[in-house]
BAKOLDREN-885431 format. One record per atom (N, C-alpha, C, CB): residue number from 1; atom name; x negated, y negated, z. Coordinates in nm, 2 decimals. Each point is the difference from the previous one (the first is absolute). Glycine has a CB too. Layout:
// residues N
 seq atom      X      Y      Z
 NUM   CA      X      Y      Z
...
This chain:
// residues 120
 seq atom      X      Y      Z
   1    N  -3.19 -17.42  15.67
   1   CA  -0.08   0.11   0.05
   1    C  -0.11  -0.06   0.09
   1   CB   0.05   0.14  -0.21
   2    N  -0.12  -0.25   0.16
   2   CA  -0.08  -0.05   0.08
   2    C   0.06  -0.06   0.11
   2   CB  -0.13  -0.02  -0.18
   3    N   0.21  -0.03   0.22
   3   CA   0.08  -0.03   0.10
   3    C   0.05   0.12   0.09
   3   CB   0.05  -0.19  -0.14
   4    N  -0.03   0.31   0.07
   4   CA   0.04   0.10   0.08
   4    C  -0.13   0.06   0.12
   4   CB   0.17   0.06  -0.24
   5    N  -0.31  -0.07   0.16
   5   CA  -0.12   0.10   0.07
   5    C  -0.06  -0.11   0.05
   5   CB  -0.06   0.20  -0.15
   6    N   0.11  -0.34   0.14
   6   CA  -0.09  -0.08   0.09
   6    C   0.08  -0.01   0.15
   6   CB  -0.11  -0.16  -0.22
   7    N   0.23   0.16   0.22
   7   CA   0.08   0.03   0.08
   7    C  -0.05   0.13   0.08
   7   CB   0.16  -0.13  -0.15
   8    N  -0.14   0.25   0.11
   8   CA  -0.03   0.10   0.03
   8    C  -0.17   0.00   0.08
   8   CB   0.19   0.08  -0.21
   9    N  -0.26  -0.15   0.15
   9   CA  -0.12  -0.04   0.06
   9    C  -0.04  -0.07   0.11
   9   CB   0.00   0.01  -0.17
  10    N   0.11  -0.11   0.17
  10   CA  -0.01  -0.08   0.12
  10    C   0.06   0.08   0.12
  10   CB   0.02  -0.21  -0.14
  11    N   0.07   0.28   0.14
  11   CA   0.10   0.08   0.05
  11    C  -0.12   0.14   0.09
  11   CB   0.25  -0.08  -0.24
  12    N  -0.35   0.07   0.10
  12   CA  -0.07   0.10   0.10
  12    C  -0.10  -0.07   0.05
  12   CB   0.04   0.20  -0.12
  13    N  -0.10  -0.28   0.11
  13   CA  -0.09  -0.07   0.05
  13    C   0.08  -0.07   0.16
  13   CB  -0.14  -0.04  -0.28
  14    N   0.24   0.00   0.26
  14   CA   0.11  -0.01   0.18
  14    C  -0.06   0.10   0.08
  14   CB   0.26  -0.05  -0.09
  15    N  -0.18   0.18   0.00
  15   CA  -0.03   0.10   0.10
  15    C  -0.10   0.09   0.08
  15   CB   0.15  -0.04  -0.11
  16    N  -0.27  -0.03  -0.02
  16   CA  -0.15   0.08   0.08
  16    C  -0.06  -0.13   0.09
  16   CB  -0.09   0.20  -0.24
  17    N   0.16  -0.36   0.23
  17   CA  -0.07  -0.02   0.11
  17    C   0.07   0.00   0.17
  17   CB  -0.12  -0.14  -0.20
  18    N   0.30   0.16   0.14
  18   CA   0.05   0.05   0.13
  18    C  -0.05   0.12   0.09
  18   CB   0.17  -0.09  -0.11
  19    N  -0.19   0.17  -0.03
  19   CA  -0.10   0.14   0.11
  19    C  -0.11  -0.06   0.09
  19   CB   0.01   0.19  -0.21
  20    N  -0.06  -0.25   0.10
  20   CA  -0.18  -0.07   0.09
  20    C   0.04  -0.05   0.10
  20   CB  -0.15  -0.10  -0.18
  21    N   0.25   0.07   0.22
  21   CA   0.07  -0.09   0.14
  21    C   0.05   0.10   0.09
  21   CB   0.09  -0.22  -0.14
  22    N  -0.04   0.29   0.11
  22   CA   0.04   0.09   0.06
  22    C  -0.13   0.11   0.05
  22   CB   0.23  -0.07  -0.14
  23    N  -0.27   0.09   0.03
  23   CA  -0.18   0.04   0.08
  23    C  -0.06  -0.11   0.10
  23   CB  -0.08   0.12  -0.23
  24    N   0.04  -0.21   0.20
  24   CA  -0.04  -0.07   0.07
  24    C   0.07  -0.04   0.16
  24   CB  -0.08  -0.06  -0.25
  25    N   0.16   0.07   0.22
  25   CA   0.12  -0.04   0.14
  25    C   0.00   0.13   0.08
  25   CB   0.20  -0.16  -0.14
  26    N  -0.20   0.30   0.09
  26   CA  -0.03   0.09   0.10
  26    C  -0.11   0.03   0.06
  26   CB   0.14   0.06  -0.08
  27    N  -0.23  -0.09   0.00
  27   CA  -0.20   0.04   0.02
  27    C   0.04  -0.11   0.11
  27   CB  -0.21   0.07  -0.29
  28    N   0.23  -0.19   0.31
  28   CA  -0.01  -0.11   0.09
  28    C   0.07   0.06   0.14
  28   CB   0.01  -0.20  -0.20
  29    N   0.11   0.25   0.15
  29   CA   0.06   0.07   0.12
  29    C  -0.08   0.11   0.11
  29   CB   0.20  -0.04  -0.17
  30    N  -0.19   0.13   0.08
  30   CA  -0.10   0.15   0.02
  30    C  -0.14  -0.11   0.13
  30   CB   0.05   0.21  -0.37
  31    N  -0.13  -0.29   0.28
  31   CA  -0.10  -0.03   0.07
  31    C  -0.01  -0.10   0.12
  31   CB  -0.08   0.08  -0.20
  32    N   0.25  -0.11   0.18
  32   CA  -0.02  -0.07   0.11
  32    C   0.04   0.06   0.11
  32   CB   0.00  -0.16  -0.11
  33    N   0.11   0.28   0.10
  33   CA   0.08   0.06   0.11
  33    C  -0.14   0.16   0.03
  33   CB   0.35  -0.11  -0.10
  34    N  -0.47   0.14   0.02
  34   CA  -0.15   0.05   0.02
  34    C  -0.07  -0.12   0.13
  34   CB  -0.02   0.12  -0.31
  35    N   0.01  -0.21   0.29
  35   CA  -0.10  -0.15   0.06
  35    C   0.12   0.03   0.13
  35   CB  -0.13  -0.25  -0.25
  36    N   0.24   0.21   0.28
  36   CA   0.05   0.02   0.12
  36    C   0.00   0.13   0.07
  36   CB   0.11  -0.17  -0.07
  37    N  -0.09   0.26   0.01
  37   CA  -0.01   0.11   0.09
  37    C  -0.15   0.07   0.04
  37   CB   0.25   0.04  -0.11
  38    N  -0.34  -0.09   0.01
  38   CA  -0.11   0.03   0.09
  38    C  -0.04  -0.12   0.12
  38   CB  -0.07   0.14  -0.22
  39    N   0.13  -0.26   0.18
  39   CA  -0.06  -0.13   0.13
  39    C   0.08   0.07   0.12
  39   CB  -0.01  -0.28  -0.15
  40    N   0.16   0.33   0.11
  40   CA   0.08   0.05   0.13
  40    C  -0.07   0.07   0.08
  40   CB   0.19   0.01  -0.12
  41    N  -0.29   0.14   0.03
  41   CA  -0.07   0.11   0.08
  41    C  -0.12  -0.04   0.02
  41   CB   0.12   0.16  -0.08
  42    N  -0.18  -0.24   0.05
  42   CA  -0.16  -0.06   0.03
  42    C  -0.01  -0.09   0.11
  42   CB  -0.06   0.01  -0.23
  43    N   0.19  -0.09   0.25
  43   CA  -0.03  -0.15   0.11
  43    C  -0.06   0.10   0.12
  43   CB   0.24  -0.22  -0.06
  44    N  -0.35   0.11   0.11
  44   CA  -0.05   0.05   0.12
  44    C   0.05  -0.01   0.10
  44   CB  -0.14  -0.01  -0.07
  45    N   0.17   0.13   0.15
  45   CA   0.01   0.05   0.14
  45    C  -0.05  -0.11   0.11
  45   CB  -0.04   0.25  -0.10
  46    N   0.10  -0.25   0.25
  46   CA  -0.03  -0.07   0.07
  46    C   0.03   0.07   0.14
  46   CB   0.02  -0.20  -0.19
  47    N  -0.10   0.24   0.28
  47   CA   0.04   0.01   0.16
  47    C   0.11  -0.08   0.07
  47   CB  -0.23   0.04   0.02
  48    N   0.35  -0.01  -0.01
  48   CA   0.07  -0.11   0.08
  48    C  -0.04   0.02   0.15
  48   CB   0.21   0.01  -0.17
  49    N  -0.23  -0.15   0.18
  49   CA  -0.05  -0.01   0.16
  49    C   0.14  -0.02   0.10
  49   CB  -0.25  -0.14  -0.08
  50    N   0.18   0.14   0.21
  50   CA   0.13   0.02   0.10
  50    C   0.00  -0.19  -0.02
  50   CB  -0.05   0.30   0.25
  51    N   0.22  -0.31  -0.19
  51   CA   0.03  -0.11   0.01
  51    C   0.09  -0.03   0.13
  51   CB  -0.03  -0.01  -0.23
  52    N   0.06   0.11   0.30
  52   CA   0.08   0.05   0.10
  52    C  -0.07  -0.05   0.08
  52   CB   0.10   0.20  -0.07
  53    N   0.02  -0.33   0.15
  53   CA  -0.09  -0.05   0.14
  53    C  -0.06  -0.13  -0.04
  53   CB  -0.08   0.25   0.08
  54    N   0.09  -0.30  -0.20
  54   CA  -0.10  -0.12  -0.07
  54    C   0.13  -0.11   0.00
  54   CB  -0.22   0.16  -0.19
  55    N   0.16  -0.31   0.23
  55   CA   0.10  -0.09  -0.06
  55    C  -0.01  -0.01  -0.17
  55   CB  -0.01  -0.15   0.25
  56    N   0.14   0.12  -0.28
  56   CA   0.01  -0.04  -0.16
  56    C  -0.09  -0.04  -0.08
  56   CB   0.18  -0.05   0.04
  57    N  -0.26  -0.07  -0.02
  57   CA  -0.08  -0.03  -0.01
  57    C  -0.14   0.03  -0.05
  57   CB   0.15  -0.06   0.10
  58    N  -0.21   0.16  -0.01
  58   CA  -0.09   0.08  -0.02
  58    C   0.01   0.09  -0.02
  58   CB  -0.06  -0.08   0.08
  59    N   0.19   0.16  -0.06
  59   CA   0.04   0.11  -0.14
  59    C   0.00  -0.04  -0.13
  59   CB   0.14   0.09   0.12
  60    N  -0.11  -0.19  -0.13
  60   CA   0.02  -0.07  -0.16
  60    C  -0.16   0.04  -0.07
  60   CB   0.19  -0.24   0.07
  61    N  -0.28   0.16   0.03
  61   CA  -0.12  -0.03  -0.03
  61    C  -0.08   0.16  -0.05
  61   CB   0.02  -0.25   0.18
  62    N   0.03   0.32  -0.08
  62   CA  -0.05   0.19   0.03
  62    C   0.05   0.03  -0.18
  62   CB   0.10   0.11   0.36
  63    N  -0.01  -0.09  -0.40
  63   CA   0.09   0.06  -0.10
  63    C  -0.08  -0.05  -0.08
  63   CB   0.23   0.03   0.07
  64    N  -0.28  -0.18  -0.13
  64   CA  -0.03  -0.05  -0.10
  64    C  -0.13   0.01  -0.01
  64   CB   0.17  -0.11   0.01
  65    N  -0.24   0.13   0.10
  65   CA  -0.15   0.05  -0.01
  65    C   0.02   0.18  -0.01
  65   CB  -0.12  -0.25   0.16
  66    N   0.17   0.28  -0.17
  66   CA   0.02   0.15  -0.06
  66    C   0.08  -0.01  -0.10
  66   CB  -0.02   0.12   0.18
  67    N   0.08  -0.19  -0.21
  67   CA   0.01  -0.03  -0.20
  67    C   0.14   0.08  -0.02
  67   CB  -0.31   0.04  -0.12
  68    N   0.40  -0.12   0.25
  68   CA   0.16   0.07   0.00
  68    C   0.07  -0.18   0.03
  68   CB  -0.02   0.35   0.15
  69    N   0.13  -0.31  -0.18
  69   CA   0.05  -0.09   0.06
  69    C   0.12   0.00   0.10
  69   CB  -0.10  -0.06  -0.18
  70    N   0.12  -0.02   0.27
  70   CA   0.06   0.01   0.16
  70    C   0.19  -0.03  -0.06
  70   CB  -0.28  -0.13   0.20
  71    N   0.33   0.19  -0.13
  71   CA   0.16   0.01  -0.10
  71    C   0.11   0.01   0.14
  71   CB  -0.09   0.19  -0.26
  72    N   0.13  -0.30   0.31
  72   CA   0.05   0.06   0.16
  72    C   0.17   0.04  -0.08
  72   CB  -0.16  -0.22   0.25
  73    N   0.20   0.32  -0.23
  73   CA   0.14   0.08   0.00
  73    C   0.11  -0.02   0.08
  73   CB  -0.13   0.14  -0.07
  74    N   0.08  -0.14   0.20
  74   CA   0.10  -0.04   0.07
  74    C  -0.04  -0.08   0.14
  74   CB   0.12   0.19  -0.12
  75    N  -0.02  -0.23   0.21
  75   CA  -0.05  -0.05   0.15
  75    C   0.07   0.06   0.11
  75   CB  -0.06  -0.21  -0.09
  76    N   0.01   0.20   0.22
  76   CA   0.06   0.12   0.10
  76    C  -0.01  -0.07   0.14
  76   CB  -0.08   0.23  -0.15
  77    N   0.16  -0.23   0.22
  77   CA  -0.05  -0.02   0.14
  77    C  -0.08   0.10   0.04
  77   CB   0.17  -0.11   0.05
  78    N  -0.25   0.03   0.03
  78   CA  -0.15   0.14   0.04
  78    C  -0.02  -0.07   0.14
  78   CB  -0.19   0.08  -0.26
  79    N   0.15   0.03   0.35
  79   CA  -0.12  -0.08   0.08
  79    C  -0.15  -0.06   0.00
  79   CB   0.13   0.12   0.07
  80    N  -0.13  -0.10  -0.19
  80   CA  -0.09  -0.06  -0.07
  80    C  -0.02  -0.14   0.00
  80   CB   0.04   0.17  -0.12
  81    N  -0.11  -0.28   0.08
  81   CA   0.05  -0.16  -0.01
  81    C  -0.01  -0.01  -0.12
  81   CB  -0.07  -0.11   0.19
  82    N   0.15   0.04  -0.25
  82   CA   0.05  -0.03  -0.13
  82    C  -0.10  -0.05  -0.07
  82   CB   0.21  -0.04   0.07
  83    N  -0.20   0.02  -0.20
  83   CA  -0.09   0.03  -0.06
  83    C  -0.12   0.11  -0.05
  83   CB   0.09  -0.16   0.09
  84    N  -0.06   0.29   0.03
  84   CA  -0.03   0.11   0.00
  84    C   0.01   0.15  -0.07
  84   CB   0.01  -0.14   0.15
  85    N  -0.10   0.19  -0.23
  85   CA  -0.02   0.05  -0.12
  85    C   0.07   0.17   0.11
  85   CB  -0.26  -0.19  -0.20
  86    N   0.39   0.24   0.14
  86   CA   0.06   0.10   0.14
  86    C  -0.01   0.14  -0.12
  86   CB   0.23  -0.19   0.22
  87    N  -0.20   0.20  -0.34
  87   CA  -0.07   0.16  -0.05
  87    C  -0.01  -0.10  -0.17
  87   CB   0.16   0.31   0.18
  88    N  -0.23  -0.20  -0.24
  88   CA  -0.04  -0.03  -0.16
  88    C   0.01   0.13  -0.08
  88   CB  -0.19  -0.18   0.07
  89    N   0.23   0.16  -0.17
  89   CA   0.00   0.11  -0.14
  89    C  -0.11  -0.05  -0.11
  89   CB   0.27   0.05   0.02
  90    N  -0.34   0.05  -0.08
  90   CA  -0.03   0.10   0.06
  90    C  -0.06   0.04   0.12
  90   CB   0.02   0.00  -0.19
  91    N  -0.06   0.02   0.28
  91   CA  -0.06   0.05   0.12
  91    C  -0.16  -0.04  -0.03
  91   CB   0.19   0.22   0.06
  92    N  -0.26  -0.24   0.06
  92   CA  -0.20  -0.02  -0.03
  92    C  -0.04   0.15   0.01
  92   CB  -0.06  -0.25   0.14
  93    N   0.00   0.18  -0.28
  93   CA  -0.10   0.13  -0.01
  93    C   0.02   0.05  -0.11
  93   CB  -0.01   0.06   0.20
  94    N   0.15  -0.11  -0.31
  94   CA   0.07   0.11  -0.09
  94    C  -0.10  -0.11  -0.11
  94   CB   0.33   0.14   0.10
  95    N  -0.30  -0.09  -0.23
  95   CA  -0.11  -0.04  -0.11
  95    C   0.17  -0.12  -0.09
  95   CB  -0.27   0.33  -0.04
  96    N   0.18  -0.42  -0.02
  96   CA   0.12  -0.08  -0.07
  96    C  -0.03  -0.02  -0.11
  96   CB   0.08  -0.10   0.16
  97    N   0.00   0.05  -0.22
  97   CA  -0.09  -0.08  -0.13
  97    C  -0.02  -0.10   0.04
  97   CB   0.08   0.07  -0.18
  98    N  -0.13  -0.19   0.11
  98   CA  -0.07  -0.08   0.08
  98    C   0.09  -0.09  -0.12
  98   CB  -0.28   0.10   0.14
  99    N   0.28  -0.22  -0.07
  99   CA   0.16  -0.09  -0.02
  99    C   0.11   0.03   0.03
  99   CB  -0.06  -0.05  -0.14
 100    N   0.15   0.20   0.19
 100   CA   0.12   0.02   0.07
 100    C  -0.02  -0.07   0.18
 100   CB   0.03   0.24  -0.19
 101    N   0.11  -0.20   0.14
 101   CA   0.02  -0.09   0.15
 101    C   0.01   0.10   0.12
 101   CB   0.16  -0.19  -0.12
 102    N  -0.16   0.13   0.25
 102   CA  -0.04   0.04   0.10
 102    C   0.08  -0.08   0.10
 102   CB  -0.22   0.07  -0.10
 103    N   0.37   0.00   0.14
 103   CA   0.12  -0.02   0.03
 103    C   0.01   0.01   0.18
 103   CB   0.08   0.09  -0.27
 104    N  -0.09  -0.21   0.30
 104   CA   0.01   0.03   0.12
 104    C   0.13  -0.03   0.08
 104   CB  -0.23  -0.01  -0.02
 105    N   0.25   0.03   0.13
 105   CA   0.14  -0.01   0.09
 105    C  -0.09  -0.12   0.12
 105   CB   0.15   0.33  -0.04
 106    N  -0.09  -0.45   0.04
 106   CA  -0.03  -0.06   0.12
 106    C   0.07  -0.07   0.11
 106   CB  -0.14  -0.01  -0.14
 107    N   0.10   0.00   0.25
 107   CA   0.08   0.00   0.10
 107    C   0.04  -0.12   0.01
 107   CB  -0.08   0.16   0.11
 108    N   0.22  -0.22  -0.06
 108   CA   0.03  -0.13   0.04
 108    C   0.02  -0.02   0.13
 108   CB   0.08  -0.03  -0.19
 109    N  -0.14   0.10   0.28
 109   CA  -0.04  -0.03   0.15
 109    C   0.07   0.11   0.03
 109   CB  -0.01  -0.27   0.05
 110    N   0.05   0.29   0.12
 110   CA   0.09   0.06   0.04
 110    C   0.15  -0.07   0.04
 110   CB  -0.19   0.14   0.05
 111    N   0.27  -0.03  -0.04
 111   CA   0.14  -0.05   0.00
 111    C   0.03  -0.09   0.14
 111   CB   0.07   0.22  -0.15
 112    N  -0.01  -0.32   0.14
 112   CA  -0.01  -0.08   0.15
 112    C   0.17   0.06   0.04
 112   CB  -0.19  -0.30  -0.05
 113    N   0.14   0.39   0.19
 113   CA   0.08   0.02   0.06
 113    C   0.12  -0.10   0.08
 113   CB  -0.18   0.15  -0.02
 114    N   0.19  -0.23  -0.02
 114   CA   0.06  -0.17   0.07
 114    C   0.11   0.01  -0.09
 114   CB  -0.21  -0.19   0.07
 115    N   0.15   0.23  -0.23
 115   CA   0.17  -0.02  -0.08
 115    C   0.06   0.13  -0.08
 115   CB  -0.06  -0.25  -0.05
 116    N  -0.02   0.37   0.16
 116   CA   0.12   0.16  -0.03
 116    C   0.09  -0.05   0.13
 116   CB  -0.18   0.27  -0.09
 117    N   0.13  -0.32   0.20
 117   CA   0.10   0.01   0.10
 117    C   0.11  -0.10   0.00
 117   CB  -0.17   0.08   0.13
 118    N   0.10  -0.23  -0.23
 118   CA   0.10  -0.06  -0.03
 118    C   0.13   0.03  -0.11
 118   CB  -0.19  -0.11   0.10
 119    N   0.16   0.21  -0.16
 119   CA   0.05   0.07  -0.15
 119    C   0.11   0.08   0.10
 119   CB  -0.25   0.04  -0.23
 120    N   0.25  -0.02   0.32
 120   CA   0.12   0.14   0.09
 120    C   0.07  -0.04   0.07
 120   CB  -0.12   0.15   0.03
Protein backbone atom coordinates (compact mmCIF):
# COMPACT_ATOMS: atom_id res chain seq x y z
CA UNK A 1 0.00 0.00 0.00
CA UNK A 2 2.72 2.23 0.81
CA UNK A 3 4.32 1.62 -2.44
CA UNK A 4 1.04 2.03 -4.16
CA UNK A 5 0.45 6.15 -2.87
CA UNK A 6 4.01 6.88 -3.04
CA UNK A 7 3.94 5.99 -6.53
CA UNK A 8 0.73 7.74 -7.05
CA UNK A 9 2.53 10.69 -5.46
CA UNK A 10 5.32 10.90 -7.46
CA UNK A 11 3.14 10.45 -10.55
CA UNK A 12 1.42 13.59 -9.33
CA UNK A 13 4.09 15.57 -8.45
CA UNK A 14 5.52 14.75 -12.58
CA UNK A 15 2.56 16.10 -13.56
CA UNK A 16 2.11 19.47 -11.73
CA UNK A 17 5.67 20.28 -12.62
CA UNK A 18 5.01 19.43 -16.38
CA UNK A 19 2.14 21.84 -16.12
CA UNK A 20 4.58 24.53 -14.50
CA UNK A 21 6.57 24.05 -17.80
CA UNK A 22 4.10 24.18 -19.82
CA UNK A 23 2.96 27.47 -18.14
CA UNK A 24 6.10 28.73 -18.12
CA UNK A 25 6.93 27.93 -21.84
CA UNK A 26 3.82 29.79 -23.06
CA UNK A 27 3.91 33.05 -20.70
CA UNK A 28 7.63 33.10 -22.48
CA UNK A 29 6.04 32.69 -25.78
CA UNK A 30 2.94 35.09 -25.47
CA UNK A 31 5.71 37.77 -24.24
CA UNK A 32 7.91 37.35 -26.54
CA UNK A 33 5.75 37.30 -29.79
CA UNK A 34 3.91 40.90 -27.38
CA UNK A 35 8.01 42.45 -27.33
CA UNK A 36 8.15 41.82 -31.22
CA UNK A 37 5.12 43.03 -32.40
CA UNK A 38 5.21 46.07 -30.58
CA UNK A 39 9.28 46.76 -31.70
CA UNK A 40 7.68 45.81 -35.34
CA UNK A 41 4.95 48.90 -34.81
CA UNK A 42 7.19 51.36 -32.78
CA UNK A 43 10.63 51.19 -34.94
CA UNK A 44 11.19 54.67 -36.02
CA UNK A 45 10.24 56.12 -39.24
CA UNK A 46 12.74 57.70 -41.53
CA UNK A 47 12.37 60.29 -44.80
CA UNK A 48 13.82 58.37 -47.69
CA UNK A 49 15.97 60.73 -49.45
CA UNK A 50 16.35 61.05 -53.32
CA UNK A 51 19.25 58.96 -54.65
CA UNK A 52 18.36 59.32 -58.30
CA UNK A 53 21.32 60.80 -60.19
CA UNK A 54 23.95 60.02 -57.25
CA UNK A 55 27.06 57.68 -57.80
CA UNK A 56 26.85 54.41 -55.57
CA UNK A 57 28.93 55.59 -53.32
CA UNK A 58 27.33 58.52 -52.05
CA UNK A 59 24.09 56.96 -52.16
CA UNK A 60 25.36 54.43 -49.86
CA UNK A 61 26.61 57.15 -47.66
CA UNK A 62 22.77 59.24 -48.21
CA UNK A 63 20.71 55.91 -47.07
CA UNK A 64 22.83 55.24 -44.04
CA UNK A 65 22.79 58.66 -42.70
CA UNK A 66 18.99 58.37 -42.95
CA UNK A 67 19.10 55.07 -41.06
CA UNK A 68 18.14 52.78 -44.36
CA UNK A 69 20.17 50.72 -46.00
CA UNK A 70 21.29 50.90 -49.89
CA UNK A 71 20.18 47.38 -51.61
CA UNK A 72 21.11 47.60 -55.57
CA UNK A 73 18.37 45.02 -57.27
CA UNK A 74 19.35 45.19 -60.50
CA UNK A 75 21.73 46.87 -63.40
CA UNK A 76 20.74 48.46 -66.74
CA UNK A 77 22.26 50.10 -69.60
CA UNK A 78 21.48 53.88 -69.21
CA UNK A 79 22.77 56.94 -70.54
CA UNK A 80 23.73 57.47 -67.50
CA UNK A 81 27.66 56.62 -66.50
CA UNK A 82 27.88 53.60 -64.66
CA UNK A 83 27.91 53.55 -61.46
CA UNK A 84 24.84 55.72 -61.59
CA UNK A 85 21.98 55.57 -59.10
CA UNK A 86 18.95 55.36 -62.44
CA UNK A 87 15.39 54.79 -60.16
CA UNK A 88 14.93 53.59 -56.26
CA UNK A 89 12.08 51.91 -54.21
CA UNK A 90 10.66 53.25 -52.21
CA UNK A 91 10.52 56.70 -54.05
CA UNK A 92 11.97 60.21 -51.91
CA UNK A 93 9.97 61.53 -49.73
CA UNK A 94 7.91 58.24 -48.77
CA UNK A 95 8.40 57.43 -44.79
CA UNK A 96 10.43 53.93 -43.94
CA UNK A 97 11.33 52.18 -41.15
CA UNK A 98 14.48 52.91 -40.42
CA UNK A 99 16.92 49.82 -41.18
CA UNK A 100 14.84 48.65 -44.39
CA UNK A 101 16.45 48.73 -47.38
CA UNK A 102 16.46 51.16 -50.01
CA UNK A 103 16.64 49.23 -53.43
CA UNK A 104 18.06 50.84 -56.14
CA UNK A 105 18.43 50.05 -59.99
CA UNK A 106 22.02 51.18 -61.29
CA UNK A 107 23.31 51.86 -64.50
CA UNK A 108 26.23 50.06 -66.17
CA UNK A 109 26.95 52.78 -68.76
CA UNK A 110 25.30 52.96 -72.01
CA UNK A 111 25.00 50.32 -74.60
CA UNK A 112 28.13 50.66 -77.04
CA UNK A 113 26.71 50.79 -80.36
CA UNK A 114 30.08 49.03 -82.03
CA UNK A 115 28.72 45.58 -80.73
CA UNK A 116 24.63 45.71 -81.67
CA UNK A 117 26.07 46.31 -85.15
CA UNK A 118 28.54 43.79 -84.63
CA UNK A 119 25.73 41.17 -83.13
CA UNK A 120 23.69 41.53 -86.95
Amino acid sequence: MKIVRARILEVAIGAVRDALVLILLGFVFVTSAAVALYLAMHQPTVTVPNVVGQKLGPAQRRASQAGLHLEVKSTIHARQPANTIVKQWPPAGMTAKRGQPLRVQVSIGPRDIGQLRSRR
